[in-house]
VOGU-3710 file (C-alpha; in Angstrom, 3 decimals, decimal comma):
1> xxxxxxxxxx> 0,000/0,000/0,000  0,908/3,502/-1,088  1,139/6,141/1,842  -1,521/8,742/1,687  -0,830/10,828/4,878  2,085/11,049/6,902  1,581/12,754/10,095  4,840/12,888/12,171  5,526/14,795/16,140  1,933/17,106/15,699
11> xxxxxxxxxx> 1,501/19,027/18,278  -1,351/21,554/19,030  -1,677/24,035/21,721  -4,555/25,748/22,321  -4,024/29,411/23,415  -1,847/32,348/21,928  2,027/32,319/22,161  2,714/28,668/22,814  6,062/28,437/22,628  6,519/28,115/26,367
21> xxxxxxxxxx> 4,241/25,550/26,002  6,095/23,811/23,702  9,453/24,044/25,145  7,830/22,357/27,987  6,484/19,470/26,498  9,589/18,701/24,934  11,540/18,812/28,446  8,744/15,944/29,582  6,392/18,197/31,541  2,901/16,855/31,671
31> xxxxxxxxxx> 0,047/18,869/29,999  -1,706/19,439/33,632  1,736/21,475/34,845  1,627/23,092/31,282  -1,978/24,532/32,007  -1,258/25,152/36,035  1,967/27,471/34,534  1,069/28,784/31,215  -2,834/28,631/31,356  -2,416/26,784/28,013
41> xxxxxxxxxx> -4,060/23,729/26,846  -1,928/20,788/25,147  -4,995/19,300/22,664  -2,882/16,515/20,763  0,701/15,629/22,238  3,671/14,536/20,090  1,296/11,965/17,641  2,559/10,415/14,567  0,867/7,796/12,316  0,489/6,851/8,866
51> xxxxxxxxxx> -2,743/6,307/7,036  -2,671/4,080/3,271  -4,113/4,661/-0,217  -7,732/3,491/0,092  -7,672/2,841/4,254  -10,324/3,246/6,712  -8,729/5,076/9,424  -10,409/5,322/12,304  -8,909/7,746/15,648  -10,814/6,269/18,972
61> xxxxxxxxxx> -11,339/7,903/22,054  -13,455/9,697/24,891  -13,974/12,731/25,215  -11,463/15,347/25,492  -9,214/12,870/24,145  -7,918/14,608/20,613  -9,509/12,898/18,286  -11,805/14,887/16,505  -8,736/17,943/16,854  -6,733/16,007/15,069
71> xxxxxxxxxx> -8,935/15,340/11,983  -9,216/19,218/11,636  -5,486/19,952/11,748  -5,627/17,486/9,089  -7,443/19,708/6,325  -5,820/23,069/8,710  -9,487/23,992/10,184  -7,573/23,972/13,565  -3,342/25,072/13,157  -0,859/22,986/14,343
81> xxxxxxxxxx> 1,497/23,888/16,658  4,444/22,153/15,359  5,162/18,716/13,557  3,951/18,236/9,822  0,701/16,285/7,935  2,251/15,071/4,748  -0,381/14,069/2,308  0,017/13,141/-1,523  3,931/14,142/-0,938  3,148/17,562/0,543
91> xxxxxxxxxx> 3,739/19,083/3,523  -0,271/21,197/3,758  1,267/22,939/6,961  3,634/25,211/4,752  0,755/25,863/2,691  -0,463/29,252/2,016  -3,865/30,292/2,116  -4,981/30,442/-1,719  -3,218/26,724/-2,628  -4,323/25,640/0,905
101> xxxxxxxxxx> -8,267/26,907/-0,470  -7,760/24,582/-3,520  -6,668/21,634/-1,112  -9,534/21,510/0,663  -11,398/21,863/-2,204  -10,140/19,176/-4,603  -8,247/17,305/-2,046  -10,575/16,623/1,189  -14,692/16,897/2,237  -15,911/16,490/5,543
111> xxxxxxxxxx> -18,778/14,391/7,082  -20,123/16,402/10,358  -21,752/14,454/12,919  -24,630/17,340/12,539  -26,153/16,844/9,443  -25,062/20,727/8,485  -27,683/20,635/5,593  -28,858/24,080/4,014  -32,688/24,382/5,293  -33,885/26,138/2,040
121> xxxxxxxxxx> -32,009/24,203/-0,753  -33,460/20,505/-1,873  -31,493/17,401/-1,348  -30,374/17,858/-5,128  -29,414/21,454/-4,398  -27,657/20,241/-0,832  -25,361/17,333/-2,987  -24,364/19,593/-5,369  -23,217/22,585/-3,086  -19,541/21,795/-3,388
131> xxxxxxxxxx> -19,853/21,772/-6,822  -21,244/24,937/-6,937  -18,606/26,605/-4,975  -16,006/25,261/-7,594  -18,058/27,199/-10,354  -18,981/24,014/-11,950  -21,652/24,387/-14,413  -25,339/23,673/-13,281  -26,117/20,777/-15,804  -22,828/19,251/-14,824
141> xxxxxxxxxx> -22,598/19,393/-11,252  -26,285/18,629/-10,778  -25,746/15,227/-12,926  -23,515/14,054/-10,774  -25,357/15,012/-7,621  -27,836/12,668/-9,155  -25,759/9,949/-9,680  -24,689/10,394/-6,354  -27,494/10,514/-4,668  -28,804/7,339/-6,326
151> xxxxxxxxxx> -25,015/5,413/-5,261  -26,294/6,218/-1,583  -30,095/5,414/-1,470  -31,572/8,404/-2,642  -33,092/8,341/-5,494  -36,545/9,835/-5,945  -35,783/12,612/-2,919  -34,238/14,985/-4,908  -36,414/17,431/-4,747  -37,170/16,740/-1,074
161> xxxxxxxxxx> -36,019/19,309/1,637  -34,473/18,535/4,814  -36,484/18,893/7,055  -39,186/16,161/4,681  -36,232/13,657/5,506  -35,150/11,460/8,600  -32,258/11,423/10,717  -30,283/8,410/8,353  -31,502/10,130/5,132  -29,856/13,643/6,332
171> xxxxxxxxxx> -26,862/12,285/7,144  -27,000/10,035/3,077  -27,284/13,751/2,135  -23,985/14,837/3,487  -21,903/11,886/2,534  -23,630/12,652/-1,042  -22,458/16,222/-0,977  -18,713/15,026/0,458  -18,727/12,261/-2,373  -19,953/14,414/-4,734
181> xxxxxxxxxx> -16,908/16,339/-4,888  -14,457/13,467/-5,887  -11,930/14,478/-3,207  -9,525/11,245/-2,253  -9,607/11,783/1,313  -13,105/11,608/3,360  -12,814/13,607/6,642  -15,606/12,020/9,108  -16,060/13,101/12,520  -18,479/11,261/14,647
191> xxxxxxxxxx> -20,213/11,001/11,401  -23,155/8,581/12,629  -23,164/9,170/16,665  -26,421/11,748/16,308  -28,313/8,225/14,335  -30,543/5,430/16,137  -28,885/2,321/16,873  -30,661/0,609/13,624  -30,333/3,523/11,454  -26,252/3,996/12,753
201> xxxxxxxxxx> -25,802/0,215/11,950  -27,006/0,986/8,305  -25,340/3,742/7,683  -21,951/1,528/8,693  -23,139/-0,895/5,774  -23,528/1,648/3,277  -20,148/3,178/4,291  -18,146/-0,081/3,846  -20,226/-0,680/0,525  -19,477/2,298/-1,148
211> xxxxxxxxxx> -16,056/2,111/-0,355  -15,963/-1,113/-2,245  -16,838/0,895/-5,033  -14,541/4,102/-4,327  -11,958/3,378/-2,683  -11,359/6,415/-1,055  -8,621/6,775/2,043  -11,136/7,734/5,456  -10,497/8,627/8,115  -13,500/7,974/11,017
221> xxxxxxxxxx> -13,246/9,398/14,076  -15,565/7,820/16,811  -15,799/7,205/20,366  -17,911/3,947/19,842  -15,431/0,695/19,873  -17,927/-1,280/18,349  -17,875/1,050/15,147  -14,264/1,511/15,232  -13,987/-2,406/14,827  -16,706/-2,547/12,012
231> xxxxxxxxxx> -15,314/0,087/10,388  -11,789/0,723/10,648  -8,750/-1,157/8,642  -6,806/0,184/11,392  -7,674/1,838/14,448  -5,608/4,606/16,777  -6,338/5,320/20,183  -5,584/8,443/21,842  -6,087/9,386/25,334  -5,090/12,912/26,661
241> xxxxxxxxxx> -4,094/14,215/23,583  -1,310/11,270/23,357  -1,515/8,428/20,768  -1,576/5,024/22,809  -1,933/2,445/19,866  -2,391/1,856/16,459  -3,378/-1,494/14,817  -5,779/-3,178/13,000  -9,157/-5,077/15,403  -7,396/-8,263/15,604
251> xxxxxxxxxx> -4,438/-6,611/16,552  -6,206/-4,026/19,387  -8,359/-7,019/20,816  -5,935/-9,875/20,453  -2,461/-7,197/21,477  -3,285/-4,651/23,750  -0,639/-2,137/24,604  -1,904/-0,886/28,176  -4,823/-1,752/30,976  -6,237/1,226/29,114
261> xxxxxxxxxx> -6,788/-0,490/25,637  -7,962/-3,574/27,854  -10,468/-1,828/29,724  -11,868/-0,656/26,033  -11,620/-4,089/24,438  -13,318/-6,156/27,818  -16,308/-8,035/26,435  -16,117/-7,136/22,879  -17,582/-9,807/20,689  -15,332/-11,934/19,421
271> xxxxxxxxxx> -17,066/-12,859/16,850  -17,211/-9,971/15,124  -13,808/-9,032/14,392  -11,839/-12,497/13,796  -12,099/-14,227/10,590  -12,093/-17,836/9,605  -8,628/-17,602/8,731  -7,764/-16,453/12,665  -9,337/-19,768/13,957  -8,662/-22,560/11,379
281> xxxxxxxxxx> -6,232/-25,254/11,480  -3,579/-26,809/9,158  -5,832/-28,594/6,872  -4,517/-32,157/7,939  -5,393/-35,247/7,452  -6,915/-35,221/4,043  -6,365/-37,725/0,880  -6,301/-37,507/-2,499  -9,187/-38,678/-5,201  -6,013/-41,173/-6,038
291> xxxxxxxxxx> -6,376/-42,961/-3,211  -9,324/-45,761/-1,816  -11,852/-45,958/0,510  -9,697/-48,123/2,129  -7,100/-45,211/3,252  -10,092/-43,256/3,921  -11,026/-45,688/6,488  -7,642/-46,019/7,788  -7,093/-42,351/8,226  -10,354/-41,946/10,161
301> xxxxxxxxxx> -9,517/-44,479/12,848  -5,849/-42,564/13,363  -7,196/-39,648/13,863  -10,347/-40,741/16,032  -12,569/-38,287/13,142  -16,001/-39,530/11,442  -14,767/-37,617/8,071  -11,536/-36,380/5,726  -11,376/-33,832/3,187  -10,608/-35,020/-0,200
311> xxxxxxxxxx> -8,206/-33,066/-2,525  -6,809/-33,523/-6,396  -2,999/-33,058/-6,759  -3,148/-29,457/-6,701  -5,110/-29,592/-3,512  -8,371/-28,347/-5,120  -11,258/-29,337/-2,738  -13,338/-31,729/-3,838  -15,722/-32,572/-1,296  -15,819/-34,724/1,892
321> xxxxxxxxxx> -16,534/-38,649/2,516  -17,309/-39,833/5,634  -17,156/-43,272/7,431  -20,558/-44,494/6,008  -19,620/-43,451/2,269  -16,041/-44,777/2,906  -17,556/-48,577/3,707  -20,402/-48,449/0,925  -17,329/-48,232/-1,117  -15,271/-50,586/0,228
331> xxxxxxxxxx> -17,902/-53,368/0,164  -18,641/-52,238/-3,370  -15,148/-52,863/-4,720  -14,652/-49,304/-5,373  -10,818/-48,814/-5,802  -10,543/-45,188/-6,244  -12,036/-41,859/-4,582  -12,427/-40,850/-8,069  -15,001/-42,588/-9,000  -17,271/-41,637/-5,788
341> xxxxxxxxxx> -19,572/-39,018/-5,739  -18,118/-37,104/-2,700  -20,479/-34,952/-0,567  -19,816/-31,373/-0,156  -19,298/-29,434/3,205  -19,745/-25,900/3,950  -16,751/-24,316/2,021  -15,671/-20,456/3,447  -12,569/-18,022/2,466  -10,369/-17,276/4,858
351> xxxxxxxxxx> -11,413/-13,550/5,223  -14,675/-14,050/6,069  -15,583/-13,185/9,964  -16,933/-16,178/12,219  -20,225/-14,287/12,986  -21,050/-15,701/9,471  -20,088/-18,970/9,825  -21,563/-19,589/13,052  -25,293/-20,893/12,178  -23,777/-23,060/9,647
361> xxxxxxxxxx> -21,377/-24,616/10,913  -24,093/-25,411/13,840  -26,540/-26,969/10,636  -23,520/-28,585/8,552  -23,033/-32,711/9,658  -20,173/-31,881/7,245  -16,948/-30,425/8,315  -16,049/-26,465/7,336  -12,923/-26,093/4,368  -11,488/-22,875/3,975
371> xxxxxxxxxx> -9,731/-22,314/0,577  -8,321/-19,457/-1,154  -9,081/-17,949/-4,316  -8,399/-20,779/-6,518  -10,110/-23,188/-4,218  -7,067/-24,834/-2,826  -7,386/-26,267/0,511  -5,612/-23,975/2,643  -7,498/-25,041/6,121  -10,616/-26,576/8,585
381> xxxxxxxxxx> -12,933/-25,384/11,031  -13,690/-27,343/13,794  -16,441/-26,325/16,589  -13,586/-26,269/19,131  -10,721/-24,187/17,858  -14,015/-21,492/17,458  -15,108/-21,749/20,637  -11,099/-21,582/21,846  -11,146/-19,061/20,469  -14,228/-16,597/21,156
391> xxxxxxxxxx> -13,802/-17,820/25,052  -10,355/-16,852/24,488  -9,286/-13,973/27,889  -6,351/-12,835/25,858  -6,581/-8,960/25,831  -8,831/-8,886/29,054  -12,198/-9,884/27,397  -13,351/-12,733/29,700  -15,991/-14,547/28,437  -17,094/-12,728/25,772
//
């Protein structure tokens, strides 16, 4: 992956003249004896990360904690203090204020956590405001508001006004008007915490769909864990203005740094963030369609199992046989798994998360093969390493 934004040492201190302020933080003084001596407030504290080409970013946190500062000195709506945000190769904290204009312009939009819709212009009029600040022409910019509003679920309200539309649609209206733009970078700050619990959950969908389509580098900020895991490709967590972690949801729940992480990550479902490929195990025994019932047979009583997977050469899946099958064979002189018509199991890839594999692994009488792209045998899932595995305490979670 390509590196999109480089943010190295940022600093912010809110306040005039913070250079006391600054000196101080970099001889170790904590940001409480900064405000006690300078009546200055230390917002984000020596943070540096790096955020990919097409990555969903998101900065976690409570309140107070930097976050949402940090995604504004990001597109310069708040200065920084000192340190740099590099993005597409360019430092934007050296830029001046007409080429800084254009960045935000071409370069960035924003998703507000209030809808910030204009009362008196339609949902067509709404998308297409960017647009419209750009000079593009009418026609033009309010085809692709259409377009856009149909990509998120809107079609048929574009003549609708805000306050005609519910909480979810408002907020399909503002990622249509950031979209709408074609910026690369999506700025999103607590961008569904104002939603219903149902509406916020579909919203998340739509978010992760689109960016199937668009591939755009986001960055999320949130306070909700839950979201962060849904959402992010990789996840930072601040606290006092001070980065604590970065890393993707396997990495947060499965690694984390402090008792703080672990106090976040304490009876977070499993099940949610790891994948089949977390929990699966070497894909052994199996046997080839070259070989008889007999080895089947064989195999099964060494390894005290009821069923093997059955490959080709290559290792291509071809299905399962099980003890029964394997003796119907036998006793009918059947030499060769080739010539059996071998059942198939439930088959998964190894990206896909065990929430979705639960219920049928619970229905299958068949075994679970994961297999990558080319259908290659590459591992099984057995009931046990899962439940290993979501009962798991590593990181603090307990029983979750």
């Amino acid at each position: 992956m390509s590196e999109k934004i480089v943010v190295k040492n940022l600093v912010k201190v809110f306040g005039g003249h913070p250079q006391k302020a600054l000196s101080m933080l970099k001889a170790g003084e904590p940001k409480d004896e900064i405000l006690k001596e300078t009546g200055l407030t230390v917002g984000i504290n020596d943070v540096s990360f790096t955020i990919n080409q097409g990555e969903i970013f998101v900065v976690m946190g409570l309140s107070g904690s930097g976050k949402s500062t940090i995604l504004r000195c990001l597109n310069r709506l708040i200065e920084p203090s000192s340190g740099s945000i590099t993005i597409n190769g360019t430092d934007i904290t050296k830029l001046k204020d007409k080429d800084l204009r254009v960045f935000r312009q071409e370069r960035t939009a924003m998703v507000f956590q209030q809808f910030a819709l204009l009362p008196h212009r339609t949902v067509l009029q709404n998308t297409a405001y960017g647009l419209e600040v750009k000079g593009v022409e009418k026609k033009q910019r309010e085809d692709k508001a259409v377009a856009v509003l149909e990509m998120v679920g809107l079609k048929g309200y574009e003549d609708k006004y805000p306050d005609q539309l519910s909480g979810g649609m408002k907020q399909r209206v503002g990622l249509a008007r950031a979209l709408s733009n074609d910026s690369d970078i999506l700025l999103m700050d607590e961008a569904f915490s104002a939603l219903d619990p149902l509406i916020r959950e579909e919203m998340q969908d739509e978010l992760l769909s689109l960016q199937q389509k668009m591939n755009k580098t986001i960055v999320f900020i949130t306070h909700d864990l839950n979201e962060a895991l849904k959402l992010g490709d990789r996840i930072a967590f601040l606290r006092d203005g001070a980065l604590v972690q970065v890393g993707t949801p396997e990495d947060i729940t499965n690694n984390p740094a402090n008792d703080y992480i672990v106090k976040f990550v304490r009876g977070v479902d499993r099940s949610k963030i790891l994948t089949t490929g977390d929990v699966m195990k070497k894909p052994q025994p199996f046997i080839t369609t070259r070989d008889g019932p007999g080895v089947a047979l064989r195999i099964m009583k060494e390894h005290g199992i009821s069923s093997v997977f059955v490959v080709d050469r290559e290792k291509h899946l071809k299905g399962v046989i099980t003890v029964d099958l394997a003796v119907e064979s036998r006793n009918a002189g059947i030499q060769s798994l080739q010539d059996v018509e071998l059942p198939q199991g439930p088959v998964v890839r190894e990206d896909v998360p065990i929430q979705e594999t639960l219920g049928i692994i619970a229905e299958s009488k068949l075994p679970m093969g994961v297999v990558d792209d080319n259908h290659k045998l590459i591992g099984i899932i057995v009931r046990g390493s899962i439940l290993a595995a979501l009962s798991s305490d590593k990181g603090g979670d307990g029983d979750a």
